[in-house]
N, C-alpha and C positions, 0 to 999 in steps of 0.2 A: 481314583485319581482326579480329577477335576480339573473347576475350571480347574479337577484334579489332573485332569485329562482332558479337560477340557476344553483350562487357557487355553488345556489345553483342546487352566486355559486353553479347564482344556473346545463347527460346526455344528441344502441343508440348512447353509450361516448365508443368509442375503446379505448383499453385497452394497456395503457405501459408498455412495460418493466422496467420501472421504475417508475411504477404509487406510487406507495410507498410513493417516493420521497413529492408528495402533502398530505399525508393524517397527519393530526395531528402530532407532535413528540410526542415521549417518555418523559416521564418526564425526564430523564438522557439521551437524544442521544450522539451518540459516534460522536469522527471526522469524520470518514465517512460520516456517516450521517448527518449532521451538514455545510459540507459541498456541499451535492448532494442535499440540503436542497437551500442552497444558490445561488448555479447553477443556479436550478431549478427555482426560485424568479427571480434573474437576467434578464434572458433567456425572461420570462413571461414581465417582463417591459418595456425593450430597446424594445422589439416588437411591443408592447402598443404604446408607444411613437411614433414608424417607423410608424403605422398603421394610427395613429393619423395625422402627420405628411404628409403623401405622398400617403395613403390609403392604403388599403387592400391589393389589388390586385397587385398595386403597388412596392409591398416590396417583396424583394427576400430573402428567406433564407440567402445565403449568406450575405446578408447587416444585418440581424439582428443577425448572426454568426459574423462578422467585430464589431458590435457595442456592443456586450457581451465580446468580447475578447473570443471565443472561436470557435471551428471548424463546420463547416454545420453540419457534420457527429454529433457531441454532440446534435446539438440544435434537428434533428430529433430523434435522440434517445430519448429524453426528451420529446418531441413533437412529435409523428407521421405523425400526419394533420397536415397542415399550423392553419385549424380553433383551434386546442387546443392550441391553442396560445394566443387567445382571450378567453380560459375558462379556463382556469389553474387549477382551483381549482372545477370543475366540476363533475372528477369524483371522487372525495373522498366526495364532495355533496350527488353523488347519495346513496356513501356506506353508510353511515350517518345516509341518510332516509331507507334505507334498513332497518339498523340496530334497527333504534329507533322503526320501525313498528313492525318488529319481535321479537325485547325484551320486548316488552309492558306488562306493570305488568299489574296482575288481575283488570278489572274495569276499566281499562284506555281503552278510543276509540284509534281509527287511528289516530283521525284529534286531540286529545289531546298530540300524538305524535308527530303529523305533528306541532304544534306547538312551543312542544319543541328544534325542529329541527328548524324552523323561527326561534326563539329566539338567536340560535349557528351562524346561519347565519346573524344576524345582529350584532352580538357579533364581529363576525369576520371582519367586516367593519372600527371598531377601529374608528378612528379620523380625524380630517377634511383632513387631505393628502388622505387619503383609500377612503371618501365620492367622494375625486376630483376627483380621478381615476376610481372609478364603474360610475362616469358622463361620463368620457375622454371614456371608457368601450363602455358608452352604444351609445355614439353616432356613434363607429366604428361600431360597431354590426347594425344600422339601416342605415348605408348606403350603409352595402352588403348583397344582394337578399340571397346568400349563407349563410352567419351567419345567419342571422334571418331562415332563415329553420333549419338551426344547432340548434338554440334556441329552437324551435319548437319542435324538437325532441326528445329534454330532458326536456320539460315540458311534452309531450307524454308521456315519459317513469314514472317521477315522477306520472302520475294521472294514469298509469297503477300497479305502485306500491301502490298506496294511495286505488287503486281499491277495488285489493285484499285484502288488511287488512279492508279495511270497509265490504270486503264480509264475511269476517270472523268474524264482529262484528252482521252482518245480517245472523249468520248462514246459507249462502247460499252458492254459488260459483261466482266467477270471471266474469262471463259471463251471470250476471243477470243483468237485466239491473237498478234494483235499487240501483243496487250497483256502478255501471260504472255511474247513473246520479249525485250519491252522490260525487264521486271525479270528475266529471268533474265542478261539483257547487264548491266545495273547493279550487280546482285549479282556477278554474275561478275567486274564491274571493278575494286568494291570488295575482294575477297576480293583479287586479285591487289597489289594497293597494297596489303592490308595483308602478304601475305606477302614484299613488298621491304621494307617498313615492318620485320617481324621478322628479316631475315636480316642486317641493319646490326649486331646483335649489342651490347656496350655501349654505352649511349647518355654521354656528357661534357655535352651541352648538349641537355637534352629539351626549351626551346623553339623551337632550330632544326632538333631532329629532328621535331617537331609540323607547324611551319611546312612544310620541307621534304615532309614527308605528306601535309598538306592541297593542297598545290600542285600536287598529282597529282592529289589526287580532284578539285578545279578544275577541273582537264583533262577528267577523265573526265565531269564533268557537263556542261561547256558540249557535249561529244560528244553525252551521254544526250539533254538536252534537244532537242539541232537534230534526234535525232533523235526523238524526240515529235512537235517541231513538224513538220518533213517527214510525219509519220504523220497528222497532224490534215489539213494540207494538200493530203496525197493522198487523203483522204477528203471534203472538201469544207469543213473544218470553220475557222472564223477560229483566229489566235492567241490564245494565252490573254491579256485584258488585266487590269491593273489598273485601277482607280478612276482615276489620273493618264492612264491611256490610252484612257478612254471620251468 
């Protein structure tokens, strides 16, 4: 999955001063915003491209400051790391999944959340230019040792937050391990759907490559879940209900 999962896009993810700048707009953003908005996209691209182009390592700040049309001093303000360069949209990923796990209504698992969140992240993929570029993405990310541990560390963090919410559906804690096997089964699921997801190569119709995607992880949840509930079950604990099921 990536920024399959990485956006989500797909964290761990240091934090900007201007981390804002990536998370969702307002339905009405103002100029300001609108603009630090734009920057922000810009910055994330010409880099992409540098990255693509002459590699990783290769590329200096200042060259991807020269090819933004803006100053060093901006582009780290926007970027701290060289590596959030390559994940733009990571850490507003992680808030996402935060979010969805901790707002979860009555009767809803983790991983029925975690789903919802897949679904916003492939949402966000849009059309075949956005498909070309998480490909252009993923090939910079596998040719440096350091991105892929950066990757690594925000799927780490995602199935330590996946953790605790399944701990909380296992009326347990964090640190049991049925709960730590259960997300690192989900993560693991997800990561493998998204690497069939990447190996299809050009996409012609990205909303039946979406579809097709999600039709997987479908699978893979209705799995996740029976197997939550079987873990509730053999603990002694009822199914989760909703409001309609009380």
């Amino acid at each position: 999955m990536s920024d399959k999962f990485a956006d989500v896009d797909a964290a761990v993810l240091p934090a900007s001063p201007l981390a804002a700048v990536a998370r969702h707009a307002a339905a009405q953003p103002g100029l300001r915003e609108r603009k630090k908005r734009r920057t922000y996209e810009t910055i994330a691209r010409v880099a992409l491209d540098l990255f693509d182009a002459q590699g990783f390592r290769a590329t200096t700040i200042a060259q991807i400051a020269e090819a933004a049309d803006v100053s060093p001093r901006t582009v780290s303000a926007y970027f701290p790391a060289k590596e959030d360069l390559v994940f733009p949209h990571s850490a507003d990923a992680m808030e996402r999944l935060e979010e969805r796990l901790r707002d979860r209504g009555p009767g809803e698992y983790a991983v029925d959340a975690l789903r919802s969140w897949i679904g916003e992240l492939f949402d966000d993929l849009g059309d075949k230019h956005e498909h070309a570029r998480e490909r252009t993405r993923r090939g910079v990310i596998e040719s440096d040792e350091n991105l892929r541990a950066y990757e690594r560390r925000q799927m780490e963090r995602a199935e330590r937050l996946l953790g605790d919410a399944i701990a909380r559906d296992l009326g347990t804690t964090p640190d049991d391990v049925a709960a730590q096997l259960a997300s690192a089964a989900a993560i693991g699921a997800m990561a493998a759907i998204g690497r069939v997801h990447e190996e299809q190569g050009e996409v012609e119709d990205p909303v039946a490559h979406r579809d097709a995607a999600l039709a997987l992880v479908d699978q893979a949840i209705v799995f996740l879940r029976g197997g939550v509930s079987e873990l509730r079950a053999h603990r002694g604990e009822p199914p989760l209900r909703g409001p309609e099921s009380a």
